[in-house]
C-alpha positions, 0 to 999 in steps of 0.5 A: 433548328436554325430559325423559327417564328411565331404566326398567325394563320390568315386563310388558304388561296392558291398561286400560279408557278412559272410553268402555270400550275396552281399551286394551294397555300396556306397564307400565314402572318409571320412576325415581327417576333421580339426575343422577349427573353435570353435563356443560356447554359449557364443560368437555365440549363440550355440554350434557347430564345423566347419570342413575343408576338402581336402587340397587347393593351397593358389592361389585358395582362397580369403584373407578373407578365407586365414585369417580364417585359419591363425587365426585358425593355420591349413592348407588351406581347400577347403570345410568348413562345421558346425556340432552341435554335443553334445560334442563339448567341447571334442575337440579343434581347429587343431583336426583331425576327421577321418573316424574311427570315425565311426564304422561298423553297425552305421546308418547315415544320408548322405546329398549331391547335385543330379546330375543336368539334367537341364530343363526337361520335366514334364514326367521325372521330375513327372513320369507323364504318358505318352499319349498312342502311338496309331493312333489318339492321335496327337503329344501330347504324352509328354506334361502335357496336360490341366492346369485347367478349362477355367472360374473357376480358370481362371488360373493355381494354384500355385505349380503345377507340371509342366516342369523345372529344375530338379536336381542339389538340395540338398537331405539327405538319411536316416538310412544308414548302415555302412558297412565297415570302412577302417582307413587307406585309410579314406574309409567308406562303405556305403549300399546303394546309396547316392545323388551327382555323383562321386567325389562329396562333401557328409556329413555324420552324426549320423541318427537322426531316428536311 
């Protein structure tokens, strides 16, 4: 992974290409990120950077927060997040990452946390199929119906797919395309959607399958 950036997703809209086609993106707040921290071979065991986004009041964190960034001489961060890029010697504690360093037509991966639908039924968490809607079938037309043989299992087996939390876990997209860049508002466009509602937290980085 050569580059990374931690983000915020601002909403969807679309924008016209050259030849006229509309083209749907995703518009994310990226950065400015500061390195927060240095990780190395030598004192942890690999090579990594960890950045620090969107500014916090001094009152919202713990002493022990406090104290990682006094130590590191950058300013209060809300959200803190590793990247194993393979260049991390190229920069230092209190260096800036902006959105430019991305570039129109980059393909990146973007991970971020789905919408919570809390405790959900089997047909909308599965897509399982639906009972018909005729007379006779009784009000059963939403339920997962048998679970298994009476003797043999004897029980219901493990993973099966079945009503419960839905949402509200981390999902990564693949093979993005960026669209637009925007340096002085910090703004990338992505094509596509990505996961997580508007204003949440998203991490964007080189696509692994590019």
């Amino acid at each position: 992974m050569k580059k990374g950036i931690i983000g915020k997703k601002v909403g969807m809209t679309q924008i016209f290409d050259e030849k006229g086609n509309v083209i749907p993106v995703t518009v994310i707040e990226a950065g400015p990120c500061v390195v927060a921290q240095k990780k190395t071979v030598e004192n942890d065991g690999y090579d990594a950077l960890q950045l620090g986004f969107s500014d916090v009041k001094e009152k919202h964190v713990n002493k022990a927060v406090k104290g990682h960034f006094e130590k590191a001489g950058v300013s209060l961060k809300r959200h803190l997040k590793e990247f194993r890029l393979d260049d991390c010697s190229a920069y230092s504690v209190g260096d800036v990452i902006t959105a430019d360093t991305f570039a129109a037509g980059d393909k990146v991966d973007v991970t971020g946390l789905t919408k919570g639908r809390g405790y959900t039924g089997s047909i909308k968490r599965w897509n399982h199929h639906i009972l018909r809607m005729t007379h006779g079938t009784g009000p059963v037309h939403r339920q997962p119906g048998s679970m298994g043989a009476n003797s043999t299992p004897s029980r219901i087996y493990k993973n099966k797919k079945m009503a419960g939390q839905y949402g509200n876990e981390q999902v990564t997209v693949l093979n993005l395309k960026v669209v637009r860049i925007d340096s002085e508002k910090n703004l990338i466009a992505v094509k596509g959607a990505i996961p997580g509602a508007k204003d949440g937290i998203v991490f964007i980085r080189d696509s692994i399958k590019a």
